[in-house]
C-alpha positions in Angstrom: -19.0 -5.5 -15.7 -21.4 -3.5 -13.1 -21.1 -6.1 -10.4 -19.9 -4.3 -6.9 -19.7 -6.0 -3.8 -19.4 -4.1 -0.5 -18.5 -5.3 2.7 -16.6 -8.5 4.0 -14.5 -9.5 0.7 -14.9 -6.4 -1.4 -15.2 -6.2 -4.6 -15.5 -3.4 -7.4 -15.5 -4.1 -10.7 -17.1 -1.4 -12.7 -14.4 0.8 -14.4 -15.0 4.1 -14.0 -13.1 7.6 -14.6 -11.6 10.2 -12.5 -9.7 13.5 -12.3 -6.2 13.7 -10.8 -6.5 16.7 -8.7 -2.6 16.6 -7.2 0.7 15.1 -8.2 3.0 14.9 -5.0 6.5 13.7 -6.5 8.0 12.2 -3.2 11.1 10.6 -4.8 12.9 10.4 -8.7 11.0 7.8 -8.7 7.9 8.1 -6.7 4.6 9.9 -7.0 1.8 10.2 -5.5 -1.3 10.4 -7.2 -5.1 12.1 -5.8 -7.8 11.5 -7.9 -11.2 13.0 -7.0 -13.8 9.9 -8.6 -17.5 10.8 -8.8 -18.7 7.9 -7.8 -16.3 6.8 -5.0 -16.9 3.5 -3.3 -16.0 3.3 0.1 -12.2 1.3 0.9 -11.0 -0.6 3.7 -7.1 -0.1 4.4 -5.3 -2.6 2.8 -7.2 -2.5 -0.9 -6.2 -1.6 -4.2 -7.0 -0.3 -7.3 -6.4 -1.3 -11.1 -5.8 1.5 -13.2 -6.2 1.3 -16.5 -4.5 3.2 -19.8 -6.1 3.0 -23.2 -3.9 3.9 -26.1 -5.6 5.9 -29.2 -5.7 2.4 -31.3 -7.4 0.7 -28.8 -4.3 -1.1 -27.0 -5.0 -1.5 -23.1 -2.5 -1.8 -20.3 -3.7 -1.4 -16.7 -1.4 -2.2 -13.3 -2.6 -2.4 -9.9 -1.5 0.1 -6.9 -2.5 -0.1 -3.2 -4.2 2.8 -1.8 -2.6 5.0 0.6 -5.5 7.3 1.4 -7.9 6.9 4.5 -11.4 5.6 4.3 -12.4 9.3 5.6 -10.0 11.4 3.2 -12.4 12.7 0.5 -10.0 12.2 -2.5 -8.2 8.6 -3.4 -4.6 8.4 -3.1 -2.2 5.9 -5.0 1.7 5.7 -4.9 3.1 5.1 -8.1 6.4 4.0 -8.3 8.3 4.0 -11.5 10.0 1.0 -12.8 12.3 0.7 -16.0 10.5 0.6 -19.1 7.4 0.7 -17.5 4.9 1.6 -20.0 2.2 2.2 -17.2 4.3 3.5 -14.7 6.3 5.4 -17.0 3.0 7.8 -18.2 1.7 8.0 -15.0 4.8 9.6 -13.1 6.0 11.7 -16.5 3.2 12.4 -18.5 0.2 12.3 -16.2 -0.8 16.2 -15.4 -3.0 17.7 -12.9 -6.6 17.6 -14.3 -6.3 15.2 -16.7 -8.7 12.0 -16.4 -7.7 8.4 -15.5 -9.6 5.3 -15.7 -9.5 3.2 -12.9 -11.6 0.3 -10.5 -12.0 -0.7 -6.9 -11.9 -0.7 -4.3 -10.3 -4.6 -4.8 -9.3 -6.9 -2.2 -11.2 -8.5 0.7 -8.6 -10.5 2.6 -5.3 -8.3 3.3 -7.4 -5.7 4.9 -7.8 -4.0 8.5 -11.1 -2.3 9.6 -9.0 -0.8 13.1 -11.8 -3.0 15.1 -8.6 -5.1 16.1 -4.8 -4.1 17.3 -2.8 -5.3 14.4 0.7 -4.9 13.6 2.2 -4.2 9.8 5.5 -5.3 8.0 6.5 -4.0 5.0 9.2 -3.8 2.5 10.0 -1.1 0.2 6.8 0.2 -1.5 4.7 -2.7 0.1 4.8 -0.2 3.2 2.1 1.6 1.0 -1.1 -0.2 2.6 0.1 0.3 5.8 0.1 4.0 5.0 -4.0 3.7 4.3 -3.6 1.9 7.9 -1.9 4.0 9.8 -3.9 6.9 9.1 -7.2 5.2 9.8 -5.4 4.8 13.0 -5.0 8.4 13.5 -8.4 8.8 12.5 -9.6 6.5 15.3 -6.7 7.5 17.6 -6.6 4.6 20.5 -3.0 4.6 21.2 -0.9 1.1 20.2 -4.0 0.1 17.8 -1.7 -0.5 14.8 2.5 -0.9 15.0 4.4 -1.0 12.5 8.1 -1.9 11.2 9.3 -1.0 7.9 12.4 -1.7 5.2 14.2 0.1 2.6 17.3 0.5 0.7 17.2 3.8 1.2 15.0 6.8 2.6 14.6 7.7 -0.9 13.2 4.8 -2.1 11.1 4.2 1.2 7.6 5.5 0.5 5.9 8.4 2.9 8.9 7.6 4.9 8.9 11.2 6.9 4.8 10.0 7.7 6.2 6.7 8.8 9.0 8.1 10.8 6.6 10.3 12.4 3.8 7.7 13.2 6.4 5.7 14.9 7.7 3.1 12.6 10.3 0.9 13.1 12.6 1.7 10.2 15.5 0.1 8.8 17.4 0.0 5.5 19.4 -2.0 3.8 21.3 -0.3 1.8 23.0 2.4 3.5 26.3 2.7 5.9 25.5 0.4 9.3 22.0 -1.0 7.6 20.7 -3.5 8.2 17.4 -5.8 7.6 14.5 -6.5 10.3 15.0 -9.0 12.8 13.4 -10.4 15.5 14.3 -7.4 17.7 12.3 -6.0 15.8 9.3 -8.2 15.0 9.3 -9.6 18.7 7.8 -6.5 20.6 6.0 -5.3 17.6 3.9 -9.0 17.3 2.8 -8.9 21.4 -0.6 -8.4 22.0 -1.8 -8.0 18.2 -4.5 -9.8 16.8 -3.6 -10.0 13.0 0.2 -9.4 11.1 0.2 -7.6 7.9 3.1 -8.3 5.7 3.7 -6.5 2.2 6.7 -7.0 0.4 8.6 -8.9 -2.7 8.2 -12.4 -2.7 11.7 -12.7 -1.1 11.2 -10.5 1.7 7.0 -12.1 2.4 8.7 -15.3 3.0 11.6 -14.3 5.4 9.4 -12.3 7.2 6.5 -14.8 7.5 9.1 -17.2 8.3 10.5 -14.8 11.3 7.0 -14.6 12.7 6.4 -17.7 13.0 9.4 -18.9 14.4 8.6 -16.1 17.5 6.0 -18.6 17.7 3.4 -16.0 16.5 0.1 -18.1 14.7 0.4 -18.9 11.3 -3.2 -18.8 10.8 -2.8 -15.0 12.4 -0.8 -13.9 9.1 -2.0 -12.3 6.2 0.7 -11.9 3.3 0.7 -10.0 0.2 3.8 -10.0 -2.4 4.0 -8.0 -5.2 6.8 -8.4 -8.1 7.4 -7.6 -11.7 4.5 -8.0 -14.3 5.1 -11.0 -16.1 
C-alpha cells in the first residue's frame, strides 16, 4: 500500500523502516522509544503509529502506540508500555537496542487530533495521557499561555507516563492508587472545560465513559468531545 493522505483526516499507509536512535526507560515498565525515519511524514498531536515486528519465518505482529513527540521535534517519539506476555511489547522494551531498525507507519488518525489553532483541554488516564504529551509540547512550541489544560490519572507516579513533564507543564494530577488518592472529579474537570473549544479524552474504555459522562453532565457539548479508548488486544 503507497496511498498517503496529508492534511484534514490523515492517513499513512506505506510501511516504512527506521533506526531507533534512543531508549529512555521511564518506568519497569515504560520506555520511550526515538526513531529517526528517512522519510518522516509530518504528524498532528493526537496520531499514532503501527509498528510492526516480522519474525524470521515470516510471522507478523504489529500494535499501535500514540506519539508523544512534537510536530517540530526532528526524531519520532513513542511510549511503549509493557504488558504481560506481550509478544510486541515485550521485544520492544527488552530486546530492542539502540541502532537497531523497526518497521513502522503513520502518521494515523485524523479525528482525535489538535492543530493548537483552538484552546482545548485534555483528559487522560494512565498511558492514554501519552497524546496529550505530543499536545502539550506543541503548546510550548507555540507558547500562548492557557491554549491547552490538562488533568491527568494514575495509579501511581510510576506507572503515570512523562509524569515529571506533566507535573511541570501544569497538569492536574491525581492517582488512584496511593495513600489519600483519589480519581478526577468535577473539581477538576469544571475549571479545566471553561472557555475551551474541544475535550480530549484518552483512557480504558471504563475511564472514556466516566469521564465523557462527567463532562457532559457540567453541561459541556457532547458534540465538543472527542474520545479515544484503548484496551487489551483481542
Amino acid at each position: 500500500m503507497t496511498e498517503i493522505e496529508v492534511s484534514d483526516g490523515v492517513v499513512a499507509t506505506r510501511w516504512q523502516r527506521g533506526t531507533v536512535r534512543e531508549l529512555r526507560p521511564m518506568s519497569p515498565d515504560l520506555v520511550a522509544l526515538r526513531i529517526e525515519l528517512p522519510d518522516r511524514i509530518p504528524h498532528l498531536p493526537g496520531q499514532h503509529y503501527v509498528v510492526r515486528l516480522t519474525a524470521e519465518d515470516g510471522y507478523t505482529a504489529s500494535r499501535s502506540y500514540s506519539i508523544a513527540s512534537a510536530p517540530s521535534d526532528e526524531l519520532l517519539e513513542l511510549c511503549v508500555e509493557r504488558l504481560p506476555d506481550g509478544e510486541v511489547s515485550g521485544y520492544l522494551y527488552d530486546v530492542l537496542e539502540v541502532g537497531d531498525e523497526i518497521e513502522v507507519r503513520g502518521p494515523i488518525g485524523g479525528w482525535f487530533v489538535w492543530d493548537g489553532r483552538t484552546p482545548a483541554a485534555g483528559i487522560g488516564g494512565g498511558s492514554g495521557v501519552v497524546p496529550f504529551v505530543s499536545m502539550l509540547r506543541h503548546a510550548r512550541d507555540l507558547n500562548p499561555a492557557g491554549l491547552l489544560k490538562l488533568a491527568v490519572s494514575a495509579r501511581t507516579t510510576q506507572q503515570l507516563p512523562y509524569a515529571d513533564e506533566l507535573i511541570s507543564y501544569g497538569a492536574t494530577v491525581v492517582m488512584t492508587g496511593m495513600p489519600g488518592g483519589r480519581r478526577l472529579d468535577a473539581t477538576d474537570l469544571g475549571p479545566l472545560l471553561g472557555g475551551v473549544a474541544t475535550a480530549y479524552i484518552c483512557g480504558s474504555a471504563g475511564f472514556a465513559e466516566a469521564m465523557s459522562r462527567l463532562a457532559v453532565d457540567l453541561d459541556f457539548p457532547a458534540a465538543q468531545v472527542k474520545v479515544e479508548r484503548f484496551g487489551p488486544t483481542g
